[in-house]
C-alpha positions as CSV (number, residue, x, y, z in Angstrom):
1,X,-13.7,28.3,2.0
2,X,-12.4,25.7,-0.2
3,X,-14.6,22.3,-0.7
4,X,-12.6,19.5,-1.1
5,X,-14.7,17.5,-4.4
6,X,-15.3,13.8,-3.3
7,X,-14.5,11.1,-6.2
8,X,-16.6,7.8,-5.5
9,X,-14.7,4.6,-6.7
10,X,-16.0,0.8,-7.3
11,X,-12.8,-0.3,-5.3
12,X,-9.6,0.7,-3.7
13,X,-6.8,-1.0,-2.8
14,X,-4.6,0.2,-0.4
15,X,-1.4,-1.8,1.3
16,X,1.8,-1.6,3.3
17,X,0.3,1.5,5.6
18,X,2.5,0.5,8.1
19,X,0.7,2.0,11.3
20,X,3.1,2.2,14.7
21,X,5.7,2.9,12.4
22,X,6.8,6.7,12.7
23,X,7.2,6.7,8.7
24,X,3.8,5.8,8.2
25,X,2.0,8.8,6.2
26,X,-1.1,7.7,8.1
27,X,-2.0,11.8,7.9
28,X,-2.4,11.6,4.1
29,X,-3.9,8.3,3.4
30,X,-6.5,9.3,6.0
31,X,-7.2,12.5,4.0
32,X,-6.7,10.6,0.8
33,X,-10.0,8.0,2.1
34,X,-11.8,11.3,2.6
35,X,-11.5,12.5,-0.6
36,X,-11.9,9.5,-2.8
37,X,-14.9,6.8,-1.0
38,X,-15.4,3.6,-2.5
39,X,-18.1,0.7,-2.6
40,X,-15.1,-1.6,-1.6
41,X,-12.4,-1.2,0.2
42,X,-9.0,-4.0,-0.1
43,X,-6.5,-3.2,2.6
44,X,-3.6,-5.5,1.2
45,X,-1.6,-6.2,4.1
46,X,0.7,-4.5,6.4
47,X,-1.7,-1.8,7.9
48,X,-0.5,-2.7,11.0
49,X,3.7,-2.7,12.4
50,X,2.8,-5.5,14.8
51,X,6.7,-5.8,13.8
52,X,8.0,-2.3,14.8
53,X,5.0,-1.6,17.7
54,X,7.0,-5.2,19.6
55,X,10.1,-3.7,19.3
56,X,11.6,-1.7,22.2
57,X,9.3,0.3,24.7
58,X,9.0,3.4,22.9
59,X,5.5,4.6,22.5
60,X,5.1,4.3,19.2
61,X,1.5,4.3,18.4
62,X,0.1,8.0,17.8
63,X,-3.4,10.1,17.4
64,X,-2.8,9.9,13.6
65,X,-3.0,6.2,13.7
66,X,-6.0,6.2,15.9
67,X,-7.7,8.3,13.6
68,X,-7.1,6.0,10.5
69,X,-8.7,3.1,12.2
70,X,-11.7,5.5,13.4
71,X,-12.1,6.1,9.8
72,X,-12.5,2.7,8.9
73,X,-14.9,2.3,11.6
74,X,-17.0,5.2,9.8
75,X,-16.9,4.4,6.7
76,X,-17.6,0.6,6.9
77,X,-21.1,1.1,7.0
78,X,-21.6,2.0,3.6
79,X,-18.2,0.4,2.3
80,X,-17.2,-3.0,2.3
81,X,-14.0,-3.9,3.8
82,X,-11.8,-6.5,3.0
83,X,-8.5,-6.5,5.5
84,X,-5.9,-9.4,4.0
85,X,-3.3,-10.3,6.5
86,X,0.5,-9.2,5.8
87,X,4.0,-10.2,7.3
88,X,4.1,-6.9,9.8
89,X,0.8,-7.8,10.7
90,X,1.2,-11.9,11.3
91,X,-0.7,-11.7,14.9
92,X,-3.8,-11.8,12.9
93,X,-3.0,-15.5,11.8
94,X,-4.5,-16.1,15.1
95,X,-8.1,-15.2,14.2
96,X,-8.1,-15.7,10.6
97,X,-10.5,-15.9,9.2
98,X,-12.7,-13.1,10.9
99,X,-15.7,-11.3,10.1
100,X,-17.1,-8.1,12.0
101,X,-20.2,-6.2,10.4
102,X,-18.9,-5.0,7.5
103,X,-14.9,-6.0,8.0
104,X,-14.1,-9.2,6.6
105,X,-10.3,-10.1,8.0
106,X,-8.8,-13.0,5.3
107,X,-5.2,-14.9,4.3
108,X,-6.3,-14.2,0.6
109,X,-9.0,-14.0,-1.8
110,X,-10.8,-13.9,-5.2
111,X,-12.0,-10.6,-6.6
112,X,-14.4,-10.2,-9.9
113,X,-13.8,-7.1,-11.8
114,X,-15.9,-6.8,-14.8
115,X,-15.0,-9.7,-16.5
116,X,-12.3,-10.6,-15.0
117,X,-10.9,-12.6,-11.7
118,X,-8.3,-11.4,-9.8
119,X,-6.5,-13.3,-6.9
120,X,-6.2,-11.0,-3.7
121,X,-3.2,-11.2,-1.2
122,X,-0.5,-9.1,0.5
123,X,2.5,-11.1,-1.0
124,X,4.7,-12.3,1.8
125,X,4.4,-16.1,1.3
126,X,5.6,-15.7,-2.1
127,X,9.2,-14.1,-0.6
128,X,11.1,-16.6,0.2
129,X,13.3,-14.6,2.8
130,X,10.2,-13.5,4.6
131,X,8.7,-16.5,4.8
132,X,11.7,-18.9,5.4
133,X,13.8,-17.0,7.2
134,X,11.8,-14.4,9.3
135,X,14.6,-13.4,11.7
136,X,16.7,-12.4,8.5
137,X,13.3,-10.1,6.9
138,X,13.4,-8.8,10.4
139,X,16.9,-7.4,10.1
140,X,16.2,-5.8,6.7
141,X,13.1,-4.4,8.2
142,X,15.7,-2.4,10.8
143,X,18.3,-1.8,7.8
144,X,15.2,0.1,5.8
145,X,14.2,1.6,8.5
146,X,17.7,3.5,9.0
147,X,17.4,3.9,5.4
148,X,14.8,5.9,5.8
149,X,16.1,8.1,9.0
150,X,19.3,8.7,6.7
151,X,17.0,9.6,4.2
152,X,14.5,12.3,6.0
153,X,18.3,13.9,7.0
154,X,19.3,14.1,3.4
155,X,15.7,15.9,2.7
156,X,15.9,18.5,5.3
157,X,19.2,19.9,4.4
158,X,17.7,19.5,1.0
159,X,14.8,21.7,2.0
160,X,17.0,24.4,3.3
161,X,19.0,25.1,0.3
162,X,15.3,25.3,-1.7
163,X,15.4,21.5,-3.9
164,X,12.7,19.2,-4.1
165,X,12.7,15.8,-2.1
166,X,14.6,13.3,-3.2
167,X,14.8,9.3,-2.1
168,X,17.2,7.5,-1.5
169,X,15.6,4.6,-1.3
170,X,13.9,4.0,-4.0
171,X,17.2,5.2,-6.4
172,X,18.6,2.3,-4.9
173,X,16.1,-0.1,-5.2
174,X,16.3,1.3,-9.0
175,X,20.2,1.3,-9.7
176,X,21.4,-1.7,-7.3
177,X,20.7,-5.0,-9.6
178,X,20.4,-7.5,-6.9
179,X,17.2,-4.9,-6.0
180,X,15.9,-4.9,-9.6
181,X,16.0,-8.9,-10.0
182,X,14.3,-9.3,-6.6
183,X,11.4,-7.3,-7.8
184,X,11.0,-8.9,-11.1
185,X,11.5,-12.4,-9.8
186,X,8.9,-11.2,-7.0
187,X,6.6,-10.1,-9.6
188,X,6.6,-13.4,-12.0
189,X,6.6,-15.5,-9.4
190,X,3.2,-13.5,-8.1
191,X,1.5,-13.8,-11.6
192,X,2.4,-18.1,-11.9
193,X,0.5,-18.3,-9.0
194,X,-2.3,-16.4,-10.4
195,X,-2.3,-18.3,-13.4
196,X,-2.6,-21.8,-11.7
197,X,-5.5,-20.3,-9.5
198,X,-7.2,-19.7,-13.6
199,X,-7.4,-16.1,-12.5
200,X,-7.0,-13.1,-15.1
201,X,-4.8,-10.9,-13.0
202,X,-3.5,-10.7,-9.4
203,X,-3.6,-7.4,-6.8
204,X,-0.6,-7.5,-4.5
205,X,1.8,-5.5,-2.1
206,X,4.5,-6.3,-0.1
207,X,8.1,-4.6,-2.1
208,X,6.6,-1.3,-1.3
209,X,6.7,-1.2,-5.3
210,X,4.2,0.5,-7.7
211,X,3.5,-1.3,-10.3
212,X,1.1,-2.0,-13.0
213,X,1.7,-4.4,-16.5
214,X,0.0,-7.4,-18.4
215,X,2.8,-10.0,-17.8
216,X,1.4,-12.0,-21.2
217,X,-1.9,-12.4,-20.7
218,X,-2.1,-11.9,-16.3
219,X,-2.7,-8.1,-15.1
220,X,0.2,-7.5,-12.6
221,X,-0.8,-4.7,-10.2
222,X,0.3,-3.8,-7.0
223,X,-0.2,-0.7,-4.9
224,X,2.8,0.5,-3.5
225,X,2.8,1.8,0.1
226,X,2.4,4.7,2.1
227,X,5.9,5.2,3.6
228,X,7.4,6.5,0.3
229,X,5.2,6.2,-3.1
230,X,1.8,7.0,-1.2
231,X,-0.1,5.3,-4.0
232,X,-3.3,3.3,-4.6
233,X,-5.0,1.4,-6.9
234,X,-8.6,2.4,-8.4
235,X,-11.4,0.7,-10.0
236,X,-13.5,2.2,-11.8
237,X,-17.7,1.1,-12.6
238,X,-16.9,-0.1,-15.4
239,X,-14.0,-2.8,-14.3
240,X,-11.1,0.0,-15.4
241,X,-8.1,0.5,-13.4
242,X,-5.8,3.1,-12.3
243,X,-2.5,3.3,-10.2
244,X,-3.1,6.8,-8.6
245,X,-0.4,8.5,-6.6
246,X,-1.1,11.5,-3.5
247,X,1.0,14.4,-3.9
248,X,0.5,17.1,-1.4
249,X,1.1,20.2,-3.3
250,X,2.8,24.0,-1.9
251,X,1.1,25.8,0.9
252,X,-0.7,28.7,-1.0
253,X,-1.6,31.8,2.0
254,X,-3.3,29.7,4.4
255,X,-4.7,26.8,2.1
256,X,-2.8,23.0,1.4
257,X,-4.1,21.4,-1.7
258,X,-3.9,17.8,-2.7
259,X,-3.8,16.2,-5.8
260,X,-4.5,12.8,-6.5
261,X,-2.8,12.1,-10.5
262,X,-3.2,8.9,-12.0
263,X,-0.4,7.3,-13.9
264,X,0.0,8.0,-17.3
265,X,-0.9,4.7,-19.3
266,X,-1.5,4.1,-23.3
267,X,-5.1,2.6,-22.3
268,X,-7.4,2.0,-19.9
269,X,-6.6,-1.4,-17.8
């Protein structure tokens, strides 16, 4: 039998989970938090659909779900969790701030990594359709969502002729420019607000969009989502960071190996 090795981290940040969604790969980032533990543990907003569990009747909340939130219960008694509140999960505006043995539940907040400060927060206040014009974000919530049925149709007729997957979504969030501009104006916007705050760098989520660069002399990193780019970000003991990215390899006989590759970068951030 084949034992999975365990890597410890200082911190991981994980975001955008989306549980109660049925495109949340609560499956792999469940296994992913059982391969790779950590002293401190940021969830950056959207864990929770509170968005997508309120609409219709369908029973949308599954086993796989459960089991994530079990394992946070497990594992918060030798990891420190910070959970920072996100637009799909607004209903916790009504007990913020909280703290629960070793959960601490929080709008924002400051983290120290090695020498540096970084300000902590899920990114939704700094989009000005989510947080202006909540009704509209709502409908663009339901547009990706088709999006992404359109898109697990394309895959499985792309799975019987033999090809890799491919998504949709994120070529267009790549070629449409209206996309591309959002992002970047998303992203500078993010790091102003770090800069006022005298902080070094700032951890975000939100645009479901990977992404780590010095914007002059501000760390930019965000850490994706686990609808499409299941990624994370990694913190090594010696204030180091990494954007790391699950990839579930090809069945081989009976056995499914993982593989947890970190993005390629000139230096160590």
């Amino acid at each position: 039998m084949e034992v999975t090795k365990i890597k410890h981290h200082r911190t991981i940040v994980l975001s955008d989970i989306h549980l109660g969604s049925k495109w949340s790969k609560a499956k792999e980032v469940t296994r992913f938090l059982k391969e790779n533990t950590c002293d401190n543990l940021i969830l950056c907003g959207d864990i929770i659909d509170g968005w997508n569990l309120m609409r219709g009747k369908k029973n949308k909340w599954k086993r796989r779900h459960t089991k994530f939130i079990k394992l946070l219960l497990d594992i918060q008694h030798n990891t420190k969790i910070t959970y920072l509140r996100g637009n799909h999960d607004d209903f916790l505006d009504a007990v913020l701030p909280m703290t629960f043995q070793n959960i601490k539940i929080v709008k924002d907040c400051i983290y120290e990594s090695g020498n540096k400060r970084f300000y902590i927060l899920h990114g939704d206040v700094f989009d000005t359709v989510t947080s202006r014009f909540s009704w509209l974000s709502k409908i663009g919530d339901f547009g990706y969502s088709l999006l992404l049925w359109i898109n697990k149709i394309y895959n499985n007729r792309r799975v019987k002729k033999g090809l890799p997957y491919y998504s949709l979504s994120k070529e267009i969030k790549n070629k449409v420019k209206t996309s591309v501009s959002y992002i970047s104006d998303y992203e500078h916007h993010i790091v102003e607000i770090a800069r006022k705050k005298k902080c070094d760098g700032v951890i975000c989520g939100h645009i479901h969009h990977p992404e780590m660069r010095y914007y002059d002399d501000i760390l930019y990193l965000n850490s994706g989502d686990w609808v499409e780019s299941l990624s994370a970000l990694t913190e090594d003991f010696g204030g180091n960071w990494n954007l790391v990215y699950y990839r579930e390899q090809e069945t081989i006989g009976n056995k499914q190996t993982t593989d947890i590759n970190p993005q390629l970068i000139p230096q160590a951030i």
